[in-house]
N, C-alpha and C positions, 0 to 999 in steps of 0.2 A: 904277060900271061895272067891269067883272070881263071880262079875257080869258085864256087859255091860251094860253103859250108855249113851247117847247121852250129848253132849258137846260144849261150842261153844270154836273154836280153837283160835279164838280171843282174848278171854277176859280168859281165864282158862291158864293158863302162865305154867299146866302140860303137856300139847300139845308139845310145840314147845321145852320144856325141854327134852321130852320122845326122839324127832326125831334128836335130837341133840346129846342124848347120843348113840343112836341105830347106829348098824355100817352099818346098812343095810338104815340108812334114807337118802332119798333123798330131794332133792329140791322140789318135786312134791309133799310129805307131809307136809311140809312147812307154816303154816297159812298163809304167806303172796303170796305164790301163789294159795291157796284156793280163796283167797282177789282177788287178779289179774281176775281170772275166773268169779266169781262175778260179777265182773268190767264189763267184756266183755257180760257176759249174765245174767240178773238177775234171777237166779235159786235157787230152794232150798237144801240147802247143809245138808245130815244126817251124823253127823260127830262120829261115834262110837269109844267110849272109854271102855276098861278091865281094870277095877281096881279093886288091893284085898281088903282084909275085913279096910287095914289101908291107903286105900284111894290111896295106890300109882300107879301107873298105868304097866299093862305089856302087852300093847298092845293098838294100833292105826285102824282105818282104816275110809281116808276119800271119802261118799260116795256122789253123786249128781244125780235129777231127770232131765233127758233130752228128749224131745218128740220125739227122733228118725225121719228119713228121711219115709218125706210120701208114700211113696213106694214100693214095693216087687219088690227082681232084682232075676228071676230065683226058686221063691219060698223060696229064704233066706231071712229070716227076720229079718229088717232093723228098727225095731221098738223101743218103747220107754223104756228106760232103766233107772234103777239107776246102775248107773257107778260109776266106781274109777279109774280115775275119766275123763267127757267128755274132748276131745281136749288135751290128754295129755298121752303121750306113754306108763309111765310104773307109777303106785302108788297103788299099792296092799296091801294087810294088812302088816303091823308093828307091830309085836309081839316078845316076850319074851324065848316063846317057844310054843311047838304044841299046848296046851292046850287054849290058848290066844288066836293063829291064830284060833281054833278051834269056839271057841263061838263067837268071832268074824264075822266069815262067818254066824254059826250060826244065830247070830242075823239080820245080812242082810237078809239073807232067811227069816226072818220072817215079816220083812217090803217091804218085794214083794206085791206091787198091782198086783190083776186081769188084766191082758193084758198087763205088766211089766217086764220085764227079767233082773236079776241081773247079771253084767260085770264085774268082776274083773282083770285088766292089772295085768299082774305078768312079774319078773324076772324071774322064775324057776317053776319045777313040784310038788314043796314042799305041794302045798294045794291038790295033787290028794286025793281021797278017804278021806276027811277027814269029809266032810260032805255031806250025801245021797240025791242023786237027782243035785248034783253041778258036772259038765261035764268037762272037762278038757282040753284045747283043742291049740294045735300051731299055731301061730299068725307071724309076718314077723318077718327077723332077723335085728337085731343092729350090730354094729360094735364098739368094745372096745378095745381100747389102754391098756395093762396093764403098769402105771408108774413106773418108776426106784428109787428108795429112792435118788441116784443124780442128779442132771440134766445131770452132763459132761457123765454119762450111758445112755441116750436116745441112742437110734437105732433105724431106722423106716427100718423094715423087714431084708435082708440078705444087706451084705454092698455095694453088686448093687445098689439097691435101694434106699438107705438109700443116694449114692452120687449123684446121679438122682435127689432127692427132692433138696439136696443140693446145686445143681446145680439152681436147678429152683428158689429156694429161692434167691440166690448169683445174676440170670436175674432179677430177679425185683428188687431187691437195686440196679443193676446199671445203671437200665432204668427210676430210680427215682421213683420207689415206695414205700411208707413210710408207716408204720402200728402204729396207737394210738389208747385208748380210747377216744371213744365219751365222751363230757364232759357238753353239750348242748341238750336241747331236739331240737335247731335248726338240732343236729348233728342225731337225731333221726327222723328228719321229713325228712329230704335228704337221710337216707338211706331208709326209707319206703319207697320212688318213686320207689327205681331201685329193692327192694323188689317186689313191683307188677308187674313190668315187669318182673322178672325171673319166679313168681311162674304163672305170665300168661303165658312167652314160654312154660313152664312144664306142659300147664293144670292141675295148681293144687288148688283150691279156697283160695282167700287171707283170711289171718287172718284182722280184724277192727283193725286200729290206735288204737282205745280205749283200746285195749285190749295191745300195744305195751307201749301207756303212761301209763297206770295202770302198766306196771310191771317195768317201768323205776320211777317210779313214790315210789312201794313200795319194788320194792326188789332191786333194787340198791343201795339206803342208806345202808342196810345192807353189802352189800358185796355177793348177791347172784348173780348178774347179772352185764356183762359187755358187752358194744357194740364194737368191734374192727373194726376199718375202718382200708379200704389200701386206701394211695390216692397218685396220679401221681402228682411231683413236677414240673409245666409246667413253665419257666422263671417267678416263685417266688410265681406261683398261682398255688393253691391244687383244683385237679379237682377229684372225689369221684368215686371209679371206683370198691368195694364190700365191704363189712360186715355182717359181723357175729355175730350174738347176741350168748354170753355164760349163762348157767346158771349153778354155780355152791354150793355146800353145803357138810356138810358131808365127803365121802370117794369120789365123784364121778362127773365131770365136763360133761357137758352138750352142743354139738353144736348144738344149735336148731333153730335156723333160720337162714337165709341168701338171700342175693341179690348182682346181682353183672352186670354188664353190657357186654353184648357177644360181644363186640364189642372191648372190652378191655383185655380179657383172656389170649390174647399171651404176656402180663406181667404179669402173673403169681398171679394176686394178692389175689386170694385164699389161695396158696401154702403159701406164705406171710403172710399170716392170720393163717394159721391152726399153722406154725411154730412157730411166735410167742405164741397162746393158749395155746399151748402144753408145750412149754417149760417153757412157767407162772405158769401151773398148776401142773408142777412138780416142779419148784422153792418153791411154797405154802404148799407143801407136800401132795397133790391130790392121788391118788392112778390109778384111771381111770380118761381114755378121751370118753366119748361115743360119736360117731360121728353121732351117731344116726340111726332110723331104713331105710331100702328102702324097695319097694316091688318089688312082687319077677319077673314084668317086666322091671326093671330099672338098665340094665348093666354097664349101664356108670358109676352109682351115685356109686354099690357097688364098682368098682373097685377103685373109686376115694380113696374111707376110705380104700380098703386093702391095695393100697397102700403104707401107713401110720405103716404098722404092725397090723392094726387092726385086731382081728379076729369074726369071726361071731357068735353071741350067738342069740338063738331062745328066742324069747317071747313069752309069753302064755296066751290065754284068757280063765278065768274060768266064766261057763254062771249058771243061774238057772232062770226057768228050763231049761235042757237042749235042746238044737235045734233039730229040725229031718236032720237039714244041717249042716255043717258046716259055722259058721254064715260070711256071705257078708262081702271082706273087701270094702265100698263101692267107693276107689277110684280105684279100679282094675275091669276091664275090659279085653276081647278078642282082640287079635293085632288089627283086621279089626275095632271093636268099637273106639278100643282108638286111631288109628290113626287117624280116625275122627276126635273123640274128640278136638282131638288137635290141628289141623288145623283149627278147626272149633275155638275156645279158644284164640289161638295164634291171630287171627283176630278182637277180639271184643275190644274197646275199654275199658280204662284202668277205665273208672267211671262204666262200665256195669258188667266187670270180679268184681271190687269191690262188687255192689250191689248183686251180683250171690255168691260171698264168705261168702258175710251176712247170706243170705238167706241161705247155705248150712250150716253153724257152727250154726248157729241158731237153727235147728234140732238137727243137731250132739251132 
């Protein structure tokens, strides 16, 4: 006998045991970046647990109330959700087997408000038809590294390629670029500045500091989170020139943020960055690098990660109920909109794009 119960991931020490043993658990189920979210927006978290009749647990799924973006873009509906989970690519149920993911979903669907639509981010098509009235639907693609059980096996694509990066890596050590972890939250407040300059070139709304110290704060102790800076060795003094925050757990490493300065690119110091990640994450015995998602107007960003060998896997959003659209990705727009956008973005100063990032994660 199998029921669903709500849970708190914190204090219930069968949580973070469950996502730990699961091969499919990620960082995103994680209590301590449930914590992190918290952090950033104080929301209420419905955290469902399947446990059998002897308490043990075969199955997860953590969900959150978000008021959605005040607005209709085109008649898709942009509204208030409980998600799994807001501000975060992929955290879909964690189960045992179908029966688990089954009452699982089921039991979301039944904590649906009136005017409320349930979001489940998935990896795969594994929850279609599994519960009536839940839609099933393709969302952007990712891009995933598969790792080599050695490191001296890495390969990043056909051996063109692969000496290309090589190359590029080998220009920036000898233009004196050096890759460390951050070991400072000063090292974390110097890389959030060139962070809001990128994600303002990009028109993209910045994530809140609060939300960067909270996870430096609670998932780094751990071991889920690391900051890799490249920095330029100028006669003896380190001038900061990108980084990348990693999240990693489980089977699978995570590139999930970054900033870097356009002004400094032609050292390479991304390439620098990803090389070291990668080849940490295979040292640790990682299995995946996810480079993470783009959408589907950002040519550059994809070819950056295939480069890498990366290949494209679709993610999936499961709605209830379902849309009569296909629901809004709300940072994609038509070429003539978003070239505005952006220009328009790219202009605003760096305390306003903030205030404007708040305001838009705030919804989201």
């Amino acid at each position: 006998m199998m029921r669903v119960v709500e849970v708190d991931p914190q204090t219930d020490p069968r949580w973070e045991a469950f996502v730990a043993a699961h091969p499919d658990g990620l960082v995103y189920h994680h209590p301590a970046w449930l914590q992190a979210l918290h952090q950033e927006y104080d929301r209420r978290f419905v955290s469902l647990a399947c446990e059998d009749a002897d308490g043990q647990l075969r199955g997860v799924l953590p969900l959150c109330h978000t008021w959605g973006l005040p607005f209709r873009r085109g008649g898709q509906i942009t509204g208030r959700r409980l998600s799994s989970l807001p501000r975060t690519p992929v955290a879909g149920p964690l189960a045992l087997d179908e029966q688990a993911a089954t009452a699982l979903v089921q039991a979301a669907v039944e904590r649906v408000r009136p005017g409320t639509r349930l979001e489940l981010k998935l990896w795969t098509t594994g929850l279609d038809g599994l519960v009536d009235g839940v839609a099933h639907l393709p969302w952007r693609q990712t891009y995933v590294l598969e790792l080599p059980r050695r490191p001296a096996d890495l390969r990043f694509g056909n051996s063109r390629n692969h000496s290309r990066i090589k190359w590029a890596v080998n220009k920036a050590v000898k233009m004196g670029v050096q890759v460390r972890s951050a070991e400072t939250e000063d090292d974390l407040q110097a890389w959030y500045a060139i962070y809001l300059e990128t994600v303002r070139w990009h028109a993209m709304p910045a994530r809140q500091y609060r939300f960067f110290k909270a996870c430096w704060e609670l998932l780094r102790p751990g071991g889920l989170m690391r900051l890799l800076l490249a920095e330029h060795d100028e006669a003896g003094r380190r001038r900061l020139l990108a980084g990348s925050i990693i999240l990693m757990f489980g089977q699978t490493v995570f590139n999930a943020f970054n900033g870097r300065r356009r002004e400094d690119l032609s050292l390479r110091p991304n390439d620098a960055i990803q090389w070291q990640a990668i080849h940490d994450a295979c040292c640790a015995g990682f299995r995946y690098y996810d480079f993470g998602d783009v959408t589907e107007d950002d040519q550059g960003l994809a070819e950056f990660k295939s480069k890498w060998g990366a290949e494209p896997r679709r993610l999936y959003r499961s709605y209830y109920p379902a849309p009569g659209k296909v629901e809004a990705d709300p940072l994609k727009s038509d070429d003539h909109t978003r070239q505005l956008v952006n220009k328009l973005w790219q202009r605003l100063p760096l305390s306003a794009s903030t205030v404007l990032g708040d305001w838009f994660y705030r919804y989201l």
